[in-house]
Jmol script that loads the backbone (N, CA, C; Angstrom):
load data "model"
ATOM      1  N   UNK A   1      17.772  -1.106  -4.300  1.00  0.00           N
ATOM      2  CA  UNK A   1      16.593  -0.941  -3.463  1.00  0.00           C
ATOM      3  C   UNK A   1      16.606  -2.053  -2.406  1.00  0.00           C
ATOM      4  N   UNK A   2      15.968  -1.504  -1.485  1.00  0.00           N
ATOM      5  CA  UNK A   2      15.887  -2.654  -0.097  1.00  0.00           C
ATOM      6  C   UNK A   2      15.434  -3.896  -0.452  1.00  0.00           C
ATOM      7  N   UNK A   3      15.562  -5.491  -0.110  1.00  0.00           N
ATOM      8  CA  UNK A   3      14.530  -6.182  -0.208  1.00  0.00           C
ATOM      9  C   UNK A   3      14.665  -6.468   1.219  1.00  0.00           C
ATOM     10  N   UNK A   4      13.001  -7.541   1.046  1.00  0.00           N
ATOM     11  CA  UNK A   4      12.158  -7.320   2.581  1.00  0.00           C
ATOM     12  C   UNK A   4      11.600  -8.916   1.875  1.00  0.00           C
ATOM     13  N   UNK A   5      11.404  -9.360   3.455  1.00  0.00           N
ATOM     14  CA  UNK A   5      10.438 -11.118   3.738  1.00  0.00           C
ATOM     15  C   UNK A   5       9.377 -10.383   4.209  1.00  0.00           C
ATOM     16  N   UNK A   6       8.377 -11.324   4.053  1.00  0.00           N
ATOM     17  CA  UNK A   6       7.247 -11.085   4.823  1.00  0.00           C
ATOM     18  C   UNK A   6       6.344 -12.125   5.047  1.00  0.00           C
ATOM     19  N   UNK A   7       5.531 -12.036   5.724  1.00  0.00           N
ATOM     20  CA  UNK A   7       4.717 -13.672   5.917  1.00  0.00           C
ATOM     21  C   UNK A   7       3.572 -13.276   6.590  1.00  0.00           C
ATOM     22  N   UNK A   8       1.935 -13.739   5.950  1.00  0.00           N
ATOM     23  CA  UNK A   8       1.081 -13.252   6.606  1.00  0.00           C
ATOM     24  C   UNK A   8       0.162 -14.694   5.807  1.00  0.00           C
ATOM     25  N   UNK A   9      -1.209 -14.869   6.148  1.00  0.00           N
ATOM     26  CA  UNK A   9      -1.717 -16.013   5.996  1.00  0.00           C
ATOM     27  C   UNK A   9      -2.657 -15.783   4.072  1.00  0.00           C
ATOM     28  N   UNK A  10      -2.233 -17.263   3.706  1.00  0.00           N
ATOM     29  CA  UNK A  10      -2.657 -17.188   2.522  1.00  0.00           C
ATOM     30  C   UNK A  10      -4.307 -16.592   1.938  1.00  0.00           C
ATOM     31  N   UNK A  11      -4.978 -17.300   3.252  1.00  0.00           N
ATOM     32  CA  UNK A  11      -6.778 -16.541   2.656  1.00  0.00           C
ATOM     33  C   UNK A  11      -7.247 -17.366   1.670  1.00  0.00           C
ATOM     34  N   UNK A  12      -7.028 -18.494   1.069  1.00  0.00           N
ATOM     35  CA  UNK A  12      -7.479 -18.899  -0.006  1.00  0.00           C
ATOM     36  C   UNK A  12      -6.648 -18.220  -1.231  1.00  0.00           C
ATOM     37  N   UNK A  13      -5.820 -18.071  -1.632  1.00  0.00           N
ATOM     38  CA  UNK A  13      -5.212 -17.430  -2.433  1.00  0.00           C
ATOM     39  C   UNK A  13      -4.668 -18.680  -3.376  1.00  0.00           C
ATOM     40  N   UNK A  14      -5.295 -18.873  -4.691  1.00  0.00           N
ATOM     41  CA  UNK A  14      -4.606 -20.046  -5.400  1.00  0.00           C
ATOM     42  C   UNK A  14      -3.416 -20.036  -6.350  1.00  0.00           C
ATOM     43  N   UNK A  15      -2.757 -20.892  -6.510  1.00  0.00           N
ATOM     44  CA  UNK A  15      -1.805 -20.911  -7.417  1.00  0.00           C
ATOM     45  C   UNK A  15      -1.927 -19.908  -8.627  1.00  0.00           C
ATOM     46  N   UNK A  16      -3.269 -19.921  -9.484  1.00  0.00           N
ATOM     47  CA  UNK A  16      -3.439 -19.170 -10.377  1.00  0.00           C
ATOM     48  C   UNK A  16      -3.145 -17.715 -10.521  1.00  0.00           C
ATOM     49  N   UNK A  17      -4.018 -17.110  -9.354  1.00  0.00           N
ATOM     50  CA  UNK A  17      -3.877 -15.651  -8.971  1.00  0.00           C
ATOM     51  C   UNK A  17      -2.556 -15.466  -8.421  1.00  0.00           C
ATOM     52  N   UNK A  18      -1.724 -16.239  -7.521  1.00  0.00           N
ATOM     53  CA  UNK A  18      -0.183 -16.239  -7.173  1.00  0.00           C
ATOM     54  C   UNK A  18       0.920 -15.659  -7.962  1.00  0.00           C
ATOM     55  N   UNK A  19       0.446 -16.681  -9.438  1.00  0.00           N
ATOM     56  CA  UNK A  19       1.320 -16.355 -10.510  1.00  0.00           C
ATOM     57  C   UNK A  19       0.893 -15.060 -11.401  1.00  0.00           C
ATOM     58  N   UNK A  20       0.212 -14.900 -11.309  1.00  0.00           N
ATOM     59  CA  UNK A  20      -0.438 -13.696 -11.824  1.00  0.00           C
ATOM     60  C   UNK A  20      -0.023 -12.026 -11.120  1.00  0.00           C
ATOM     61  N   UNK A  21       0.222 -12.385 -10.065  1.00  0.00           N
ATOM     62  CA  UNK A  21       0.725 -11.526  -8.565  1.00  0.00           C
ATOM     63  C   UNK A  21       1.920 -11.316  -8.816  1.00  0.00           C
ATOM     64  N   UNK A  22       2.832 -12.651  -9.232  1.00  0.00           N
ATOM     65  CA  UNK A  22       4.347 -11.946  -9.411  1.00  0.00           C
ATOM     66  C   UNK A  22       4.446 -11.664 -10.295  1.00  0.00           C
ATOM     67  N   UNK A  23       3.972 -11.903 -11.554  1.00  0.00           N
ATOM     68  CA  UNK A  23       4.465 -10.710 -12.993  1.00  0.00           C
ATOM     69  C   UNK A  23       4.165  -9.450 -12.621  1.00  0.00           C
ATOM     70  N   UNK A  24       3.349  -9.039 -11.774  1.00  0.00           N
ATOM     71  CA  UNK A  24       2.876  -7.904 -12.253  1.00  0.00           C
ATOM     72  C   UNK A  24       4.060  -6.651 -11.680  1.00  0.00           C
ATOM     73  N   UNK A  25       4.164  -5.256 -12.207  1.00  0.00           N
ATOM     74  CA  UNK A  25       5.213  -4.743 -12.207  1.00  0.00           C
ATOM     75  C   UNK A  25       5.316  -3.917 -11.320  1.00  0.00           C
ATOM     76  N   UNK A  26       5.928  -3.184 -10.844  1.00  0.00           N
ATOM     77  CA  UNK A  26       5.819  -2.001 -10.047  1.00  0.00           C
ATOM     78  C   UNK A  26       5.010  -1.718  -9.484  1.00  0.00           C
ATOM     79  N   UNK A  27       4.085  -1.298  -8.250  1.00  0.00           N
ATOM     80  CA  UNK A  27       3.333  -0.800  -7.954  1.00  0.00           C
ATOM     81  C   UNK A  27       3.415   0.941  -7.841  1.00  0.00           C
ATOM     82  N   UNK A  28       1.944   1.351  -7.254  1.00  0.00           N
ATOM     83  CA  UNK A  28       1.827   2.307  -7.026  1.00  0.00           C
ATOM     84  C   UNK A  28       3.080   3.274  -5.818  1.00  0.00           C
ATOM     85  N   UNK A  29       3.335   1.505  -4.834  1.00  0.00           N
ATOM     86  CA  UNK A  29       4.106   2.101  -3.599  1.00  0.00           C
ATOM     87  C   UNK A  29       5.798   2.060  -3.740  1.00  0.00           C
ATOM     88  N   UNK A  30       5.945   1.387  -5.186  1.00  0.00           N
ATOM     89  CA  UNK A  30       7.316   1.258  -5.184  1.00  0.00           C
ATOM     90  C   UNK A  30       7.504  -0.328  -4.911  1.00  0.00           C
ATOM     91  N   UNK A  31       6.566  -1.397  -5.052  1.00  0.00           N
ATOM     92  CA  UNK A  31       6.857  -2.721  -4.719  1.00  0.00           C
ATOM     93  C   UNK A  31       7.018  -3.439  -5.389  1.00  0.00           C
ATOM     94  N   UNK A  32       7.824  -4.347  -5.582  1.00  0.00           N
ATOM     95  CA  UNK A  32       7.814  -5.812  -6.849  1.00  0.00           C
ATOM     96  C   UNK A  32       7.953  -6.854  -6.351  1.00  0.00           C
ATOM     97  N   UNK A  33       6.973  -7.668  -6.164  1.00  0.00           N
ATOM     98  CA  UNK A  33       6.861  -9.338  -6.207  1.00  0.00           C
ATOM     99  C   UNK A  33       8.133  -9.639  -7.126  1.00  0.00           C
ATOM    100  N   UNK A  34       9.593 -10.596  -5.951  1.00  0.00           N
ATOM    101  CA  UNK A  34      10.776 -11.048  -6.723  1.00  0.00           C
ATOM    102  C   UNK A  34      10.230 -12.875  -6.684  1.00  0.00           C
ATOM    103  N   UNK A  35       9.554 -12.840  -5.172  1.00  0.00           N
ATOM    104  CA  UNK A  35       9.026 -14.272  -5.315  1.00  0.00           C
ATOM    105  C   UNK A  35       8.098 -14.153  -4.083  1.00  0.00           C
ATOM    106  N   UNK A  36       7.119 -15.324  -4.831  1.00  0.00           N
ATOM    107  CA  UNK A  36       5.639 -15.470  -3.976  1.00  0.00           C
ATOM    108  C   UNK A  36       6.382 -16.796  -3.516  1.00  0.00           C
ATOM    109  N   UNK A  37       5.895 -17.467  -1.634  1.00  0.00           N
ATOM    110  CA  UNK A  37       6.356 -18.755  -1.637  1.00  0.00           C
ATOM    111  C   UNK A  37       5.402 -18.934  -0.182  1.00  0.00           C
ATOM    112  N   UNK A  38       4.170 -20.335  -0.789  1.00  0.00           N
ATOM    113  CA  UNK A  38       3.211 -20.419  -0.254  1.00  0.00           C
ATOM    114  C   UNK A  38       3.517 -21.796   0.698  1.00  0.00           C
ATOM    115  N   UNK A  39       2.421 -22.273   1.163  1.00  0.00           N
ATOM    116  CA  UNK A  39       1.907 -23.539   1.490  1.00  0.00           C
ATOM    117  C   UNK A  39       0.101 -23.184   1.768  1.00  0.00           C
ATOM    118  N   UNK A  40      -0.614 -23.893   0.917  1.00  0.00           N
ATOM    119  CA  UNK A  40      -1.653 -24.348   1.249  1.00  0.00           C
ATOM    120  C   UNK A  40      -1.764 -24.941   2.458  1.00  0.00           C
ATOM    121  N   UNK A  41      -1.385 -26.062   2.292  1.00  0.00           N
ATOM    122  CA  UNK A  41      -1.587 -26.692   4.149  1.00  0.00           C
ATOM    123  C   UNK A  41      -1.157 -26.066   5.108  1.00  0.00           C
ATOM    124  N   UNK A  42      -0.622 -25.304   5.255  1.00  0.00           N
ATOM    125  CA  UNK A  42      -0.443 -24.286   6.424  1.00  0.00           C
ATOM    126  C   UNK A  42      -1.400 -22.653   6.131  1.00  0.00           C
ATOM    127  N   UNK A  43      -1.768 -22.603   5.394  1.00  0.00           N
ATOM    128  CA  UNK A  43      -2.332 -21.165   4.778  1.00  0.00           C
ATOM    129  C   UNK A  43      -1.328 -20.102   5.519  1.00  0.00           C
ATOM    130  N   UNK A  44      -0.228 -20.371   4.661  1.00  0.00           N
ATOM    131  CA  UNK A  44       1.034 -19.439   5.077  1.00  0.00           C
ATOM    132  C   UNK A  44       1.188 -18.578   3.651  1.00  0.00           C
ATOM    133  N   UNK A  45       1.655 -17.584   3.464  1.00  0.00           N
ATOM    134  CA  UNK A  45       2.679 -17.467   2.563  1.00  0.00           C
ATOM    135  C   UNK A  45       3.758 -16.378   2.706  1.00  0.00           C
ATOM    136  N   UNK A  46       4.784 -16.807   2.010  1.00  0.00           N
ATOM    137  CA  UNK A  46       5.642 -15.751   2.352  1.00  0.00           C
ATOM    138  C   UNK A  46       6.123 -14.751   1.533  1.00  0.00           C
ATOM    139  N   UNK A  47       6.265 -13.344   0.975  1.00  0.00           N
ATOM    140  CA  UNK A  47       6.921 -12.425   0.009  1.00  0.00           C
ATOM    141  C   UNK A  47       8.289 -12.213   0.352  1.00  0.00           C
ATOM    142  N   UNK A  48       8.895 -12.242  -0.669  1.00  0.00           N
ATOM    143  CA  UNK A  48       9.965 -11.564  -1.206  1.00  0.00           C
ATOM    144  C   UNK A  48      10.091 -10.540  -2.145  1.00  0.00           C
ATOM    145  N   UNK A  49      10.545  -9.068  -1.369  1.00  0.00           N
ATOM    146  CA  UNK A  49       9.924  -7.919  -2.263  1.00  0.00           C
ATOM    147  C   UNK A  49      11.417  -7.466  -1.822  1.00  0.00           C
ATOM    148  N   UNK A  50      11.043  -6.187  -3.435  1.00  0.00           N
ATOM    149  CA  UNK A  50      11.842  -5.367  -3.627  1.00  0.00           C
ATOM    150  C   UNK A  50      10.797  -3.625  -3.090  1.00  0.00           C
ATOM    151  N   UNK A  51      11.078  -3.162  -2.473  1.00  0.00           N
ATOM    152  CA  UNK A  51      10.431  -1.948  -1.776  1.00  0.00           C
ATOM    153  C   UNK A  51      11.529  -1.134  -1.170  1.00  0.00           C
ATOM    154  N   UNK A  52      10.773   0.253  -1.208  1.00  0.00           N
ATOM    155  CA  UNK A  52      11.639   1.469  -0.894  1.00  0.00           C
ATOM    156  C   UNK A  52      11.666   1.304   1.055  1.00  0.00           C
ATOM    157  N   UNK A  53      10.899   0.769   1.754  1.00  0.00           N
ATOM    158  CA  UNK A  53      10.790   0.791   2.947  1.00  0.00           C
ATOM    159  C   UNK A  53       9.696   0.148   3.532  1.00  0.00           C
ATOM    160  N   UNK A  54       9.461  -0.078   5.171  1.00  0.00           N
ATOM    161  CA  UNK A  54       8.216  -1.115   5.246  1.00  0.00           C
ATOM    162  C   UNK A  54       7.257  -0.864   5.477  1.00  0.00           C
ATOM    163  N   UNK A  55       7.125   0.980   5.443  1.00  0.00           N
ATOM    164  CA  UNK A  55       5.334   1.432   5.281  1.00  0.00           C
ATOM    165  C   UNK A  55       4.909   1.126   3.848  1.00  0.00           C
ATOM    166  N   UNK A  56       6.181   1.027   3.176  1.00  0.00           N
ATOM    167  CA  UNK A  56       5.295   0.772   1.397  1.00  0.00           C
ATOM    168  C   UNK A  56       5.057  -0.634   1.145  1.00  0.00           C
ATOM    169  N   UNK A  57       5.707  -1.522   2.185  1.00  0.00           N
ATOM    170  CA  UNK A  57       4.971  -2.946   2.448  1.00  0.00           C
ATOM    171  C   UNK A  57       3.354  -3.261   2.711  1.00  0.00           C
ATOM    172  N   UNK A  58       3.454  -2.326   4.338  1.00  0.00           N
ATOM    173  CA  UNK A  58       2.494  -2.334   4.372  1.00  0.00           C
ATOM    174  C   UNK A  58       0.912  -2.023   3.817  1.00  0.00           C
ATOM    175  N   UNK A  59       1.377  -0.839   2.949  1.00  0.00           N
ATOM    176  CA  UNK A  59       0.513  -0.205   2.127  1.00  0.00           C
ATOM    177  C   UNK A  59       0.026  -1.416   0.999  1.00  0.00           C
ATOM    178  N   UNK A  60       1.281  -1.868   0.498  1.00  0.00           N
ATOM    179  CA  UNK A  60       0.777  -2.813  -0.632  1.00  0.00           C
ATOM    180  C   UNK A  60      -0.227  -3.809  -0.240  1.00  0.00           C
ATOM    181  N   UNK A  61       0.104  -4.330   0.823  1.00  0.00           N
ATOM    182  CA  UNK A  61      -0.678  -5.218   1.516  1.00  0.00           C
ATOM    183  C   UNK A  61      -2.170  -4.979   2.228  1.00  0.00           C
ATOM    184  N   UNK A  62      -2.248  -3.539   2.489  1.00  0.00           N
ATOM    185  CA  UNK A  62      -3.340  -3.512   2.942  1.00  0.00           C
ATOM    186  C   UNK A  62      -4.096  -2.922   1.731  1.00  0.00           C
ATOM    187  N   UNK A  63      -3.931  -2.520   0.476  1.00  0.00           N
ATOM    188  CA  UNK A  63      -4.425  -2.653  -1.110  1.00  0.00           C
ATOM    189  C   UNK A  63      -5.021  -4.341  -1.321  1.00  0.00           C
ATOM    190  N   UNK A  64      -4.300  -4.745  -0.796  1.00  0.00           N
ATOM    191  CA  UNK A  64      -4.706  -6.426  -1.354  1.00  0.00           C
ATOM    192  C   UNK A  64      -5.310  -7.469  -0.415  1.00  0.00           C
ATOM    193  N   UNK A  65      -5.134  -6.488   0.858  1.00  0.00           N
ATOM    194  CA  UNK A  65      -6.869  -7.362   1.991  1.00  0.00           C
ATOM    195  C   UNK A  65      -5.775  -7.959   3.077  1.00  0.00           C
ATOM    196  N   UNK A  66      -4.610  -7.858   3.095  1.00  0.00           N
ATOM    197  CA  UNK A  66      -3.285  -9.235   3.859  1.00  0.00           C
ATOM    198  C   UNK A  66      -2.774  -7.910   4.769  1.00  0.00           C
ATOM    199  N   UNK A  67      -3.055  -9.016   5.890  1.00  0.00           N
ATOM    200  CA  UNK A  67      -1.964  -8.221   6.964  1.00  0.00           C
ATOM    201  C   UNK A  67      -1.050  -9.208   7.372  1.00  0.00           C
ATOM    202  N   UNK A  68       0.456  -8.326   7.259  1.00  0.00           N
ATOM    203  CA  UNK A  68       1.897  -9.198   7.320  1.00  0.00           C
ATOM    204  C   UNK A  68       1.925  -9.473   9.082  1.00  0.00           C
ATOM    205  N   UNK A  69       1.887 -10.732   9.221  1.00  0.00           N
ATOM    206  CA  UNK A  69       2.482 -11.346  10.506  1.00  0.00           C
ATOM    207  C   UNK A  69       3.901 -10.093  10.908  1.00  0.00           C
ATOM    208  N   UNK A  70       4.683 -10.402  10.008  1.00  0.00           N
ATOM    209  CA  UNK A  70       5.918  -9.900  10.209  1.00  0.00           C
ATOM    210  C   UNK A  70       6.513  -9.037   8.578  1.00  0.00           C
ATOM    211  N   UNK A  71       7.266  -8.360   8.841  1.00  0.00           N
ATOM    212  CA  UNK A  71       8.006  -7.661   7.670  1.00  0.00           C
ATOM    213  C   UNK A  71       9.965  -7.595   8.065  1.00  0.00           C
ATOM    214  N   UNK A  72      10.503  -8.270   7.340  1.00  0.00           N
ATOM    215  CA  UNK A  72      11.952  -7.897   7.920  1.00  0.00           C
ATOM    216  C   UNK A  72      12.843  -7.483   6.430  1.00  0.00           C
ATOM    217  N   UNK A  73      13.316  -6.270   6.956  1.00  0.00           N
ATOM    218  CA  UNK A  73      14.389  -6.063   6.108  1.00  0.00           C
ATOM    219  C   UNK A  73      15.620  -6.851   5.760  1.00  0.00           C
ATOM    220  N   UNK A  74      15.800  -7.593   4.261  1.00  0.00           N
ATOM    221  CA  UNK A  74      16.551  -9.326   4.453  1.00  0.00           C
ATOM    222  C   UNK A  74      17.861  -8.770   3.421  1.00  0.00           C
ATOM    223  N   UNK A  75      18.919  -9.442   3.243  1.00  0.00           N
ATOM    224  CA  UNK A  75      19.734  -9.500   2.504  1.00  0.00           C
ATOM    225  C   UNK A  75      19.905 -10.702   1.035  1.00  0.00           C
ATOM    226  N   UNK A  76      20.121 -10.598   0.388  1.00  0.00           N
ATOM    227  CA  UNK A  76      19.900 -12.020  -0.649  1.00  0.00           C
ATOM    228  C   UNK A  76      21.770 -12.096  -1.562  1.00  0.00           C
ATOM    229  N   UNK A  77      21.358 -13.317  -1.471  1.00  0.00           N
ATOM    230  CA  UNK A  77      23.169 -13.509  -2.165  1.00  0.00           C
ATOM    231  C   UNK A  77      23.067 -14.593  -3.992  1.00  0.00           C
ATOM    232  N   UNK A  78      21.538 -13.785  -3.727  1.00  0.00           N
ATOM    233  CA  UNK A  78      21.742 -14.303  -5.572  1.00  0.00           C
ATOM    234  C   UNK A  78      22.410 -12.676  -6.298  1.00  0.00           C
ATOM    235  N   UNK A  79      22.797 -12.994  -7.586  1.00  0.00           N
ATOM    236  CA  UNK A  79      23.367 -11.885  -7.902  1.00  0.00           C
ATOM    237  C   UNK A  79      22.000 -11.244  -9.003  1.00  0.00           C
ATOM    238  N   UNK A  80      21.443 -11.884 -10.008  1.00  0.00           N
ATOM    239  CA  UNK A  80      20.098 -11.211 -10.325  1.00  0.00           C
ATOM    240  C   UNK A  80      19.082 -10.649  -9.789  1.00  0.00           C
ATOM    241  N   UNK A  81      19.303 -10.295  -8.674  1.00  0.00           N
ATOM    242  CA  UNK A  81      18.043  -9.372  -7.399  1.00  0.00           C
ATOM    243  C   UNK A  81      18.210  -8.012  -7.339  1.00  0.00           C
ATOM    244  N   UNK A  82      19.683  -7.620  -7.681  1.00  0.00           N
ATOM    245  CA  UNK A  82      20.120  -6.684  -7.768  1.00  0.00           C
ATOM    246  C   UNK A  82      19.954  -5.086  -8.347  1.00  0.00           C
TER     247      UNK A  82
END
end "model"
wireframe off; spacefill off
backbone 0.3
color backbone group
């Protein structure tokens, strides 16, 4: 399956609920949190997803209140992503 970056602003979003965000499994759109990667002091954060394409990005995201700055279709050279 494709993975995809994305980066749109954190909102107050804390560590707690973060981690809670990437266990969770599959979505409705075909999406999986592989890694959440924030900064508070910037109220940035960025996804690393596994998704069928980037309307099912968007979809996930607009389920959860976040609109992505950007969405790019990325390549990864770990071998467990796979």
């Amino acid at each position: 399956m494709p993975k995809f970056l994305d980066a749109h602003p954190l909102k107050g979003t804390n560590s707690e609920t973060l981690e809670k965000l990437q266990k969770l499994p599959k979505d409705e759109f075909g999406v999986t949190n592989l890694n959440l990667i924030y900064s508070e002091d910037e109220d940035k954060m960025y996804c690393f997803l596994d998704a069928p394409d980037i309307e099912s990005i968007k979809k996930h995201h607009d389920k959860l209140g976040f609109k992505c700055d950007y969405i790019l279709e990325v390549n990864s050279t770990a071998d467990d992503l796979d």
